[in-house]
C-alpha positions as CSV (number, residue, x, y, z in Angstrom):
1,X,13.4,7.5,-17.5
2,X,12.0,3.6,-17.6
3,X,10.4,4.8,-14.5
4,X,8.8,7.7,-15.2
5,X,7.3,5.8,-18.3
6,X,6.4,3.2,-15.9
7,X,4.8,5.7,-13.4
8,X,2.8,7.3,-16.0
9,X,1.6,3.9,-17.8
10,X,0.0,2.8,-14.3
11,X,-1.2,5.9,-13.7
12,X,-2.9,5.9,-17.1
13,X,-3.5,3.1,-17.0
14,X,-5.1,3.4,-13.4
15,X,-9.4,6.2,-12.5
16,X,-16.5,8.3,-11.7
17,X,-19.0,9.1,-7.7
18,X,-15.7,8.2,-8.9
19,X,-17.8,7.2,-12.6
20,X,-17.9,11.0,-12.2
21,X,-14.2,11.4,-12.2
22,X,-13.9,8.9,-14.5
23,X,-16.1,10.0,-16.6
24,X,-14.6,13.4,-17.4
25,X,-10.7,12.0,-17.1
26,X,-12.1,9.5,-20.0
27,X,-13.9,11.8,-21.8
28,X,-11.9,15.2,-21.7
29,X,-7.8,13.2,-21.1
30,X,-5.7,14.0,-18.6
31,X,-2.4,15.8,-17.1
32,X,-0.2,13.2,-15.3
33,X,2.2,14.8,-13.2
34,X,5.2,12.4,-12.1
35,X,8.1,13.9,-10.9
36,X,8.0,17.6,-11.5
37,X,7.1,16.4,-15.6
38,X,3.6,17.1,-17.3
39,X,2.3,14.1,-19.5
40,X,-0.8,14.4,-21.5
41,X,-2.5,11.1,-21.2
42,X,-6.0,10.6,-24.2
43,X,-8.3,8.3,-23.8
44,X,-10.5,7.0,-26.9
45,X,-13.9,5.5,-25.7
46,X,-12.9,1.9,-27.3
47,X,-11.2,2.0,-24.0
48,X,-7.9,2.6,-25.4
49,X,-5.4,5.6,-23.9
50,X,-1.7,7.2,-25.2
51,X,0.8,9.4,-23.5
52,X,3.8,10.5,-24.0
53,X,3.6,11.3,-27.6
54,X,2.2,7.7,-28.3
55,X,5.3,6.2,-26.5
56,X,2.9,4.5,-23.8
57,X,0.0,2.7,-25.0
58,X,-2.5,0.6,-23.8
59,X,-6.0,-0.2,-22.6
60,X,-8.5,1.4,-19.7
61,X,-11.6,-0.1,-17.8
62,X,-13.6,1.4,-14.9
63,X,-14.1,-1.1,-11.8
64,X,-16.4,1.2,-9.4
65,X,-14.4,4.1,-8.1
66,X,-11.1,2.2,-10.0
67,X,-9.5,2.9,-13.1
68,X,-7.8,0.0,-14.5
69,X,-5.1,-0.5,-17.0
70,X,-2.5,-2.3,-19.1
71,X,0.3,-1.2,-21.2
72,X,2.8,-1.8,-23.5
73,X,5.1,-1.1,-20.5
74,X,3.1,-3.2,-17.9
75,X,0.8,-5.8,-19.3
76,X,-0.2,-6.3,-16.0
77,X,-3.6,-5.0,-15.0
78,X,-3.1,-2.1,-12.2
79,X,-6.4,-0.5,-10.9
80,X,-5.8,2.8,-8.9
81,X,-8.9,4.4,-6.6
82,X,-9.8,7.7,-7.8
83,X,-11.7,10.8,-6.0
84,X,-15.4,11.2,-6.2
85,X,-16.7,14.1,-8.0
86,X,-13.8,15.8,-9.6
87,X,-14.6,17.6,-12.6
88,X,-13.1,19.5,-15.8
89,X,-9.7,21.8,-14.8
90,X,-9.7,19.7,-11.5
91,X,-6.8,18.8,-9.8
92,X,-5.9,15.6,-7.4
93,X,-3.6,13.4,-6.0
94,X,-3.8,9.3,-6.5
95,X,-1.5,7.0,-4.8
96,X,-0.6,4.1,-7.7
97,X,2.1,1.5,-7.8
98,X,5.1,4.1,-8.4
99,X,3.7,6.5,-5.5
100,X,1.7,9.4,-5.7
101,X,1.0,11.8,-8.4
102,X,-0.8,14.9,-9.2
103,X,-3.6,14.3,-12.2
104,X,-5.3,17.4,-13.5
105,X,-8.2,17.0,-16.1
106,X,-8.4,18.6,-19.2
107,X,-11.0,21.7,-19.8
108,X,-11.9,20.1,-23.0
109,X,-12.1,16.7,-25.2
110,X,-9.1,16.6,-28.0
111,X,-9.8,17.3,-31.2
C-alpha cells in the first residue's frame, strides 16, 4: 500500500505542447491508474493537488513538457515528461519513478 501511495504522489505530483496536457490535467484533474486501482488526483490553480480522498497532498509546477511535484509522501521534487496535445477524456501512459502508469483526464473541472 506505501507504494501505491508512493506511485500515485509522483505521479501527481509529476505533467502542456505538453502546457496543452498540462493544462487540461490541471485544469479538469485526473485518473491515475497504478496497479489495476483508479485514483482521482485534483489540482487547485494555487498549484496545490489531493488524491486519494485527501490522503496524498502536495504541490504541482509545470517545467516545459514536465510536471513537477512534492508530497507529503515524497518531499522530494519529482518532474515526469508528459505527452503533447492530450486533451479532456484522453488517455496515456507516463513512465515516473515507480514505473509506468496509465493517466486519463477528466471530462470536466470539479465542482
Amino acid at each position: 500500500m506505501r507504494i501505491l501511495l508512493a506511485a500515485a504522489a509522483a505521479l501527481a505530483i509529476a505533467t502542456p505542447g505538453a502546457a496543452g496536457t498540462l493544462q487540461e490535467i490541471t485544469t479538469k484533474g485526473m485518473v491515475l491508474v497504478v496497479e489495476g486501482m483508479e485514483i482521482d488526483v485534483k489540482y487547485t490553480p494555487d498549484g496545490k493537488f489531493t488524491a486519494m480522498d485527501g490522503q496524498v497532498t502536495g504541490t504541482w509546477r509545470i517545467d516545459g513538457d514536465k510536471m513537477c511535484t512534492t508530497s507529503n509522501f515524497d518531499p522530494n521534487e519529482s518532474c515526469i515528461e508528459y505527452p503533447k496535445d492530450k486533451k479532456a477524456g484522453d488517455s496515456f501512459e507516463v513512465q515516473g519513478p515507480m514505473g509506468t502508469a496509465t493517466i486519463r483526464i477528466k471530462n470536466e473541472a470539479p465542482k
